[in-house]
C-alpha positions in Angstrom: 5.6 22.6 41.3 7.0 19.0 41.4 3.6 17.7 41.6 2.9 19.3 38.4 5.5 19.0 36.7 5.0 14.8 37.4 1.2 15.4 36.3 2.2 17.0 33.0 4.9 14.2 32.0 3.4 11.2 33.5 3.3 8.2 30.6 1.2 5.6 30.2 2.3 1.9 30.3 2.6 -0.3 27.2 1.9 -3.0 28.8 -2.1 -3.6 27.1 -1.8 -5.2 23.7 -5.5 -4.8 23.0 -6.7 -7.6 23.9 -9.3 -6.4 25.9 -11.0 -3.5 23.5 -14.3 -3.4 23.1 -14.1 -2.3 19.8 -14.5 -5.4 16.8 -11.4 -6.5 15.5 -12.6 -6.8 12.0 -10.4 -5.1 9.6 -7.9 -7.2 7.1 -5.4 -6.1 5.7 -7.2 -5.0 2.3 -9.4 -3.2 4.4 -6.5 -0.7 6.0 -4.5 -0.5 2.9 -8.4 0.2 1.5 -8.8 2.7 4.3 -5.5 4.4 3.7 -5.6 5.1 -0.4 -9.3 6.2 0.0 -8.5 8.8 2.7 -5.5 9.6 0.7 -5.6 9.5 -2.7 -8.3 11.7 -3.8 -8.3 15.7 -5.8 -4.7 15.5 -5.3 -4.4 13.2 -8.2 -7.3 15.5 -10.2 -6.0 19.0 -8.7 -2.5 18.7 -7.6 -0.9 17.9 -10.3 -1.9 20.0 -12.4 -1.7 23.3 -10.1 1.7 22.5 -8.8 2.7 21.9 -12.9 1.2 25.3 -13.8 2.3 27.8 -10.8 5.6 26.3 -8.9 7.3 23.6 -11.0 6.4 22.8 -14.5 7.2 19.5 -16.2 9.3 18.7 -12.7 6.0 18.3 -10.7 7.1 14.7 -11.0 10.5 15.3 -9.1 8.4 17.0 -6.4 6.3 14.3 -6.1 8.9 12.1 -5.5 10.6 14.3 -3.0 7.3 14.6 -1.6 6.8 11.0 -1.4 10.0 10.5 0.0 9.0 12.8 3.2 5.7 11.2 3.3 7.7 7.9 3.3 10.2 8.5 6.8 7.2 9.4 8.2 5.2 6.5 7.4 8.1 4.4 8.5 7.7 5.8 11.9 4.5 5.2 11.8 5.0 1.7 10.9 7.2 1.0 13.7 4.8 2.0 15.9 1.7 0.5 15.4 4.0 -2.6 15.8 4.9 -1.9 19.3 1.6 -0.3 20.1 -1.5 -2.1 18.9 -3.8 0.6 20.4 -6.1 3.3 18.9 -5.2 6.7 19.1 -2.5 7.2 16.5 0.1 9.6 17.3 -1.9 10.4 20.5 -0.9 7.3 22.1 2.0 6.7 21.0 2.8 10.2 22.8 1.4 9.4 26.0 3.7 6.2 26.1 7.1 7.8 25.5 6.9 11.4 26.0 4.1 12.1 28.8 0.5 12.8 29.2 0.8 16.7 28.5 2.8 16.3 25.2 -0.1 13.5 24.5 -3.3 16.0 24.8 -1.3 18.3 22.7 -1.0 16.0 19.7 -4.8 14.9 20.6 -6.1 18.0 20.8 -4.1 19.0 17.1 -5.1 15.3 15.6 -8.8 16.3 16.2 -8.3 19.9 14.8 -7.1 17.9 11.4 -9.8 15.5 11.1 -12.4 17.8 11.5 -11.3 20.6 9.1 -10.1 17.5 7.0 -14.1 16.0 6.5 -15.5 19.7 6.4 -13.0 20.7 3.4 -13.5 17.4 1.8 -17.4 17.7 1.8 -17.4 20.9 0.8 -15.0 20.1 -2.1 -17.5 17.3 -2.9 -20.6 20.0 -2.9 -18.9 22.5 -5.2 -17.6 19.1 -7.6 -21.1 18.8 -8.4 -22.5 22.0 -8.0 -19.9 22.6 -10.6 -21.1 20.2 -13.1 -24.4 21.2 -12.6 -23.7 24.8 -14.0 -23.5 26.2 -10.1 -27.5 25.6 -9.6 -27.5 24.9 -6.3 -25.5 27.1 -5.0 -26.8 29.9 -6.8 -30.3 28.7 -5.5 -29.3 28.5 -1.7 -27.7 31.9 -2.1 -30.9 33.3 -3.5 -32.7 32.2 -0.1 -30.1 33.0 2.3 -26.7 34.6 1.9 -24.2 35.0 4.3 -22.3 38.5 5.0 -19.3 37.8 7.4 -15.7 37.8 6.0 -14.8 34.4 7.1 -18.2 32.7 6.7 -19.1 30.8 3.2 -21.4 33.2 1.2 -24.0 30.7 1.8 -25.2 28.0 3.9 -24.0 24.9 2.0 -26.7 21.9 3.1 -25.9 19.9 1.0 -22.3 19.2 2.4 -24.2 19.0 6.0 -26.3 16.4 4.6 -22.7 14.2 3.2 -21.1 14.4 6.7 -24.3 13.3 8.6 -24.5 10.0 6.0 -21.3 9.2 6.7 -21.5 9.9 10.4 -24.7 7.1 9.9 -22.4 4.8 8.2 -19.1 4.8 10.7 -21.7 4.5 13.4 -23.4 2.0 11.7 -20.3 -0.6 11.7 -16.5 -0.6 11.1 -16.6 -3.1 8.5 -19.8 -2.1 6.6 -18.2 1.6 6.1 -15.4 -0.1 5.2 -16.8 -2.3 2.6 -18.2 1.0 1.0 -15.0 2.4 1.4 -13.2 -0.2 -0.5 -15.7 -0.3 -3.3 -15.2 3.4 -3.7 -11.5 3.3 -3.8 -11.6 0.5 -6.5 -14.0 2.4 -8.8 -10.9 5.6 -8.2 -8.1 3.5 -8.9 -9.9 1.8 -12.2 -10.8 5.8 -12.9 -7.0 6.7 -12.6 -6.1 3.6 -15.0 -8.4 5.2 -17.6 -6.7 8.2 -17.1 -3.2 6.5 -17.3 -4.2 5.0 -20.5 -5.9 6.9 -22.7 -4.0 10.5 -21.9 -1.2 8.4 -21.9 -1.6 8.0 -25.9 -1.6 11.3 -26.5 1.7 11.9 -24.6 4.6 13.8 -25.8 7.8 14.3 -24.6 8.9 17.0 -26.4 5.8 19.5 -24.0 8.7 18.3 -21.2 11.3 20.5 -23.2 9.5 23.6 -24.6 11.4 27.0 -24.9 10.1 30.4 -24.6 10.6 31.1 -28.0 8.7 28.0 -28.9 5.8 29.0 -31.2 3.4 27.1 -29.0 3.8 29.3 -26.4 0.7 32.3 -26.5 1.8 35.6 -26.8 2.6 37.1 -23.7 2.0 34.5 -21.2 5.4 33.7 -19.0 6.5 30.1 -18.8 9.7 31.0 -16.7 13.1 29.7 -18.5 11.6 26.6 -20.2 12.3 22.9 -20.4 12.1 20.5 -18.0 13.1 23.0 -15.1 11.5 26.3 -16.3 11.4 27.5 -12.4 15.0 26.0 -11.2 15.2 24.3 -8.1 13.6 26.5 -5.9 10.3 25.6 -8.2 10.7 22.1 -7.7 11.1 22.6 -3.6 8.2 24.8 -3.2 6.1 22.3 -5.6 7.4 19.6 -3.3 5.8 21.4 -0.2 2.7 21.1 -1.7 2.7 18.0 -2.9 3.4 16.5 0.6 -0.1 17.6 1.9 -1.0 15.3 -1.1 -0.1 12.0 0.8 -1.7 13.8 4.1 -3.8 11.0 5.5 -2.2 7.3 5.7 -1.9 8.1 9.5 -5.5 6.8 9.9 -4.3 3.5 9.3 -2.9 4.2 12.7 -6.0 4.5 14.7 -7.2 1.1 13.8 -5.2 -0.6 16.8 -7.9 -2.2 18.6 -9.8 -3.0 15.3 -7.6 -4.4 12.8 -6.7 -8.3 12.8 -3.0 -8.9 13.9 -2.1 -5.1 13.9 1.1 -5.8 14.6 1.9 -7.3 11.1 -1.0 -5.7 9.7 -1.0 -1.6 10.1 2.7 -1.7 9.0 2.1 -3.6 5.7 -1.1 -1.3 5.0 1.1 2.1 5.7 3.7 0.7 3.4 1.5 -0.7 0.8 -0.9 2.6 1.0 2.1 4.8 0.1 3.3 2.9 -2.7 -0.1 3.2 -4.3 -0.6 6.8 -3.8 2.9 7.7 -4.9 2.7 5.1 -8.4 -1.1 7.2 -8.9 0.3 10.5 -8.3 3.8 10.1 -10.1 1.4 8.9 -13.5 -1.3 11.1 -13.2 1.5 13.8 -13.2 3.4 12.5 -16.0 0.8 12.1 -18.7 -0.7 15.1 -17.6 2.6 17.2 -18.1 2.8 15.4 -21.3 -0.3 15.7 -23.1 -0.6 19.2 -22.3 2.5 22.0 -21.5 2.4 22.9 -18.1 1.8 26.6 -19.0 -1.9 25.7 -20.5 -3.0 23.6 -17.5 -5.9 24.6 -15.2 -4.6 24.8 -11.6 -8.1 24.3 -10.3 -9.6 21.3 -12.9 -6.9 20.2 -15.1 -8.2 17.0 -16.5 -11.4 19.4 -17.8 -9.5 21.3 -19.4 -7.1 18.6 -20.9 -9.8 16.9 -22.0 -11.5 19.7 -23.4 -8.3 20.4 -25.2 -8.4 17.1 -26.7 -11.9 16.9 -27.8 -13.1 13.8 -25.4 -16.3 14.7 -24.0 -17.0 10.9 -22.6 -13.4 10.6 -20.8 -14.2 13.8 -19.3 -17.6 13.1 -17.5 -16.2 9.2 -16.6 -13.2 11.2 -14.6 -15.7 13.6 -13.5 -17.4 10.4 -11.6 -14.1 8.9 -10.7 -13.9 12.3 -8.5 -16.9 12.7 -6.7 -16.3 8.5 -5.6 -12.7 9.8 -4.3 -13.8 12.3 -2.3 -16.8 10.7 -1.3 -14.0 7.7 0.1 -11.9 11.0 1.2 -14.9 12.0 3.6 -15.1 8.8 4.9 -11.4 9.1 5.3 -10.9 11.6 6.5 -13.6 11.3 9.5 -12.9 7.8 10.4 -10.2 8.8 13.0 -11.9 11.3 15.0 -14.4 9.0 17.1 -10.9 6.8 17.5 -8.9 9.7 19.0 -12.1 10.4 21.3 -12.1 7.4 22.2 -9.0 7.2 23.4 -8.9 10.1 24.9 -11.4 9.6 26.9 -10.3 6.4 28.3 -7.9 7.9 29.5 -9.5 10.3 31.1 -8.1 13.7 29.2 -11.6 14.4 27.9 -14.7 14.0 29.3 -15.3 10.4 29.9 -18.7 10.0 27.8 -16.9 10.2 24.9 -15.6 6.2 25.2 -19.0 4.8 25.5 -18.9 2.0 22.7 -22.1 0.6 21.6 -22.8 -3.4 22.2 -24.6 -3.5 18.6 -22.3 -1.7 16.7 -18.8 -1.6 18.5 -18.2 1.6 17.8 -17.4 4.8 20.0 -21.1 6.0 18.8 -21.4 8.8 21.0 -18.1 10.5 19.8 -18.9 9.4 16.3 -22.4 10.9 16.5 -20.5 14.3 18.0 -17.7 14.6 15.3 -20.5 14.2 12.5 -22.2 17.3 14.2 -19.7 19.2 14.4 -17.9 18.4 11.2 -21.0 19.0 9.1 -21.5 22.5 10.6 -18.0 23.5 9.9 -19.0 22.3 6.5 -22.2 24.1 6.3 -21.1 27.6 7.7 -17.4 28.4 6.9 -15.1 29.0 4.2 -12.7 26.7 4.4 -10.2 27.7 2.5 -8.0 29.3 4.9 -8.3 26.9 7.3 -6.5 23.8 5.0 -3.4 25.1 6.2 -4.5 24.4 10.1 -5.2 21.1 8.8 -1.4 20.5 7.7 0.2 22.4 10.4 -1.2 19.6 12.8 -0.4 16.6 10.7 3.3 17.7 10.5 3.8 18.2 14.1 2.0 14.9 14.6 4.5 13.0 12.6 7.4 15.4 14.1 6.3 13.9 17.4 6.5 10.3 15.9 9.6 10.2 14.3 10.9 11.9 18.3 9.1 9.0 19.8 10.5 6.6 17.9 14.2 7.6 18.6 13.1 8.0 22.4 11.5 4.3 22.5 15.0 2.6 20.5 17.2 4.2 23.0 15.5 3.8 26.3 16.4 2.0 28.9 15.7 -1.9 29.1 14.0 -2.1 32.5 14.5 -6.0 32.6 18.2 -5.3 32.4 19.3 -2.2 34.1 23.1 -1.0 33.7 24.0 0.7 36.0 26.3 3.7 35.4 27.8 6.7 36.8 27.4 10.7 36.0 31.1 12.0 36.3 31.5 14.8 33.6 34.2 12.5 32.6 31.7 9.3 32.2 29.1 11.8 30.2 32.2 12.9 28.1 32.7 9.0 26.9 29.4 8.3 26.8 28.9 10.6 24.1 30.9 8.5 21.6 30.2 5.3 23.7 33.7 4.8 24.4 32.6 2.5 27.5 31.4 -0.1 24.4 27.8 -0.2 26.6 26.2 -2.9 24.7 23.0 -2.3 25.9 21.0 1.4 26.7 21.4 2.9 30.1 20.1 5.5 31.8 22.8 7.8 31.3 23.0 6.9 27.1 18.7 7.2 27.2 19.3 10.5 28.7 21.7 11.5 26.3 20.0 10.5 23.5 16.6 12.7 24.8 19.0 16.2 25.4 20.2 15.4 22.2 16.9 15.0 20.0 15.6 18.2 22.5 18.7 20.2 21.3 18.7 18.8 17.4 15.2 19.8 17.4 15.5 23.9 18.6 19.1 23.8 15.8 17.0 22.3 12.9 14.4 25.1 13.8 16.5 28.0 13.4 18.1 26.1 10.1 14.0 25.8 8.6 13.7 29.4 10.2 16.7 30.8 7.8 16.3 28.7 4.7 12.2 30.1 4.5 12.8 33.5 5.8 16.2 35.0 5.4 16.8 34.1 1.8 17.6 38.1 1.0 20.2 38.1 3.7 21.4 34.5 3.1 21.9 35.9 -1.1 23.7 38.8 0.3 25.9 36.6 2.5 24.9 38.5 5.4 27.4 37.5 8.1 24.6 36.5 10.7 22.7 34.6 9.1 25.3 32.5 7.3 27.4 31.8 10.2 24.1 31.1 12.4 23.4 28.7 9.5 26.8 26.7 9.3 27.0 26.6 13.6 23.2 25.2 13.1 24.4 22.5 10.6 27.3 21.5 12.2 25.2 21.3 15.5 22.9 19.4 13.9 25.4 16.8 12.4 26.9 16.6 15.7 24.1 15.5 17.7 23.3 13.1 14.6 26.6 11.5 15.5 26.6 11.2 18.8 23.3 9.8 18.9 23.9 7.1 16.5 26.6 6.2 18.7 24.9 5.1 21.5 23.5 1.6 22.4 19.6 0.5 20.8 17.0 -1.7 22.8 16.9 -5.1 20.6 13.5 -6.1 21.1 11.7 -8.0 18.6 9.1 -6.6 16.5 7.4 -7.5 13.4 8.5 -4.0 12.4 11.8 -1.7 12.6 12.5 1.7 11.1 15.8 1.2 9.3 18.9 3.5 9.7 18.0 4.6 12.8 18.7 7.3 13.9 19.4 8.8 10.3 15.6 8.1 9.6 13.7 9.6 12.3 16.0 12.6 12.6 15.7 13.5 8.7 11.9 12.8 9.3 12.1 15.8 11.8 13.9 18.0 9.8 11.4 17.7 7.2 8.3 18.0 9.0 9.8 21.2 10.8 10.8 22.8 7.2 7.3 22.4 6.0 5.6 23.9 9.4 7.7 26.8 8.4 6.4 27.3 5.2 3.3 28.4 6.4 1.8 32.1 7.4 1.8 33.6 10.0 -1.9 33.9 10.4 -2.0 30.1 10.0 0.2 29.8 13.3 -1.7 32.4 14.9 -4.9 30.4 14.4 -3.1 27.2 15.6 -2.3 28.8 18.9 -5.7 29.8 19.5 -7.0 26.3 18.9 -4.0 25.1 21.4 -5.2 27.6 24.0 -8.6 26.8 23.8 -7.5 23.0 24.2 -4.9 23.5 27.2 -8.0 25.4 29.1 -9.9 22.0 28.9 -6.9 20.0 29.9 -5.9 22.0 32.8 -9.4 22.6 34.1 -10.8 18.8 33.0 -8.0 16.2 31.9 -5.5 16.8 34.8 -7.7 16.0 37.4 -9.5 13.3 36.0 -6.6 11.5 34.0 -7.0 7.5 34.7 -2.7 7.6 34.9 -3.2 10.5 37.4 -3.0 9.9 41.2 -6.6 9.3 41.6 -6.7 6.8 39.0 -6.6 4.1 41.6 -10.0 5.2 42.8 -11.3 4.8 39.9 -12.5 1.2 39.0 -13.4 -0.4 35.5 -17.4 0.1 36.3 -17.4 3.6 36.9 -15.1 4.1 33.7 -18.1 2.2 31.6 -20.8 4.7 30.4 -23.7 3.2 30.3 -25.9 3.2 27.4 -29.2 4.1 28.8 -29.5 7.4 26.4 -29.1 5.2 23.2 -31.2 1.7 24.5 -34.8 1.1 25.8 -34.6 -0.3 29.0 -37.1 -2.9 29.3 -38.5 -3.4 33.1 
């Protein structure tokens, strides 16, 4: 059982800054802060907006945005701190495996690839039905005619033509890093000048009075229920649950994050691109929501295709058919996105041994994992093909939020540990723990015992901010009735919760230098896990259900495979560089 248990938590040194990838190190700075808008900002400025205006927060889908953006931001800080002390690829997934242990790393693997998969699938879909749309539903009503589909969670019909978008972009990221970046940029530019257009011209016909209608108002149709009006017509509660859906708006800047061992001077570099990334998407989402909100009342808007319909409403045929092209070249910049990271957490993976250990072959053309990249296409584009999606989004956002829950942990973990270069040495009296928990021994400099602390502490804040999401989303009849459970399990939770906060903000940080450093730590990180948490909460039941199955599915293949063939494990010294290198006789000639 010891043996296990040192299997399951064993970490991986940070001791590699790269150098020695075979992947090309091509990517500037434009081209992650590129890389992160594109995989970012695409429907959510054509859709969101206007769905979250019309069914959770009217006018105040601007304050959810922010809130949203907000959450999206602690997270991204996280991020940012990482990439500059890891300059690896792998994302979340490596960062794991350095501070938390090998089995805690597959598990964010195995959910990262769960994301990116559904993530391209939902996105090429989305693009086939965009057009499909504005061709008056032609081709889907032609591929139904030939073959349909029966099954209850199938599509009603084979969709080819999103098979046929995965595989090109598969054929690009093989291709090159920087050529599908290059197309990647030029896409994002022709979105962002799209969403200017939009800024501009709806932005003439904005009027802040349709941010202060009443129900009385004549404008509003006769029998048609626009809450209590204004600014606010759904209170507070409106503007939170609009804010849980807005988050999943800002869903993919982590990919800046698998571009380690590809970007020039990561260190600098991936933290600037997270930052920059989110300011864009949050400037483009807070406009698009404002002159939208304004130009038409929030109780007229279309929660599937609002700018249409706006547009429509306002007699401008031409704007309508330019932003009708500004969205298919979003989510054409989405899909390439949004699959860019896969073949990167494959790769990682499987240099380390977790997966099978085909999976890191990197071309010496292209520099590119092309095996994995060839396999995520496949199986992405199938998804795409066969399934309805639509139930499945949620998957998608129950893995990114435990993925940046896992960050935010990691960062907190990696700021208090233990200086190896400068051990302190301490005792573990109860009445040594007792000061150590307000530092009243003025340690200058993390310990073992203070590193400890601080890891029982995050563990513990972690199960009392779970009960407090668990209340707030699911006892909000008993909380109203001032049930006496509930509400004092709440206030001990809080109180717990601000205790631990205390007491781990008390003890000593690591001062090492990086080009990077989350501020207010440990206020940052914490609140960053508190919000991810909330939001996993939000979702159904059958979402978690189907998560668990995934997870199942993935700890049979790390229990049967990854444990016994992990590089950190025990055997790992019988395994030399060579037989780690795949050979690439199945993609080359060999010439005799």
């Amino acid at each position: 059982m010891e043996t296990f248990w040192k299997a399951v938590c064993r970490k991986k040194p940070n001791n590699d800054d790269g150098s020695h990838s075979k992947l090309a190190r091509v990517l500037t700075l434009l081209d992650l802060t590129g890389l992160g808008v594109g995989s970012t900002l695409g429907l959510g400025a054509y859709v969101l907006a206007g769905s979250v205006a019309y069914e959770q927060a009217g006018p105040a889908v601007v304050i959810s945005f922010v809130i949203a953006a907000l959450a999206a931001a602690i997270a991204g800080l996280c991020y940012a701190e990482f990439a500059a002390r890891v300059p690896k690829a792998g994302s979340a997934y490596i960062y794991t495996y350095i501070t938390i242990g090998e089995f805690a790393a597959f598990t964010i693997g195995w959910n990262l690839m769960l994301e990116y998969i559904i993530g391209t699938a939902s996105v090429a879909r989305g693009l086939s039905g965009y057009i499909d749309a504005l061709i008056d539903h032609r081709m889907g009503n032609a591929l139904k005619g030939v073959v349909q589909m029966r099954v209850s969670f199938l599509a009603e019909y084979p969709d080819i033509f999103s098979f046929v978008v995965v595989l090109v972009i598969t054929a690009l990221l093989a291709y090159g890093v920087k050529e599908s970046t290059l197309l990647n940029n030029l896409f994002t530019g022709v979105n962002l000048i799209v969403i200017a257009v939009v800024l501009v011209s709806v932005g003439i016909k904005a009027d802040p009075a349709n941010w202060a209608i009443q129900p009385n108002d004549p404008a509003v149709p006769p029998g048609v229920d626009i809450g209590a009006g204004g600014f606010l017509p759904y209170g507070v509660a409106g503007v939170m649950a609009g804010a849980a859906k807005c988050f999943y708006g800002y869903v993919g800047f982590d990919c800046i994050a698998t571009t380690g061992e590809e970007a020039q001077n990561p260190s600098r570099n991936i933290p600037l691109a997270i930052i920059a990334s989110l300011v864009i998407i949050f400037l483009s989402y807070f406009g698009v929501a404002t002159v939208l909100t304004m130009a038409l009342p929030y109780f007229l808007q279309d929660p599937v295709a609002p700018f249409p319909r706006l547009f429509d409403y306002l007699g401008w045929q031409e704007i309508k058919w330019i932003v009708s092209i500004g969205a298919i070249f979003s989510l054409c910049t989405n899909s390439l996105g949004a699959m860019f990271p896969l073949p990167r957490v494959l790769y990682a993976m499987s240099s380390d041994g977790l997966i099978f250990k085909q999976l890191r072959a990197v071309h010496p053309k292209t520099k590119t994992p092309l095996l994995a990249t060839v396999l995520s296409g496949l199986f992405s584009g199938t998804m795409a093909m066969l399934f309805n999606l639509h139930q499945l989004i949620d998957m998608m956002s129950i893995g990114t939020l435990l993925a940046y829950t896992i960050v935010a942990v990691s960062v907190l973990v990696l700021r208090y540990e233990q200086n190896t270069n400068f051990i302190v040495s301490t005792q573990t009296k109860s009445s040594t723990v007792l000061k150590q928990l307000f530092n009243l021994t003025c340690l200058s400099a993390p310990s073992s015992l203070s590193s400890d602390i601080v890891k029982v502490c995050v563990l513990i804040y972690a199960i009392a901010v779970s009960v407090i999401s668990a209340i707030l989303v699911h006892a909000q009849d008993q909380l109203n009735a001032f049930n006496p459970l509930f509400c004092t399990t709440l206030v001990a939770m809080a109180i717990m919760a601000v205790f631990l906060t205390l007491v781990v903000s008390c003890q000593p940080t690591e001062e090492r230098p990086l080009t990077f450093r989350v501020p207010c730590v440990p206020f940052v990180p914490l609140l960053s896990i508190f919000v991810n948490v909330y939001l996993m909460f939000q979702l159904d039941a059958a979402t978690w259900i189907r998560f668990l199955v995934w997870l199942v599915v993935g700890f049979i293949i790390y229990f049967s495979y990854g444990i016994r063939h992990s590089v950190q494990g025990s055997g790992s010294q019988t395994l030399s560089e060579s037989q780690l290198d795949i050979p690439f006789a199945m993609f080359t000639t060999v010439k005799l």
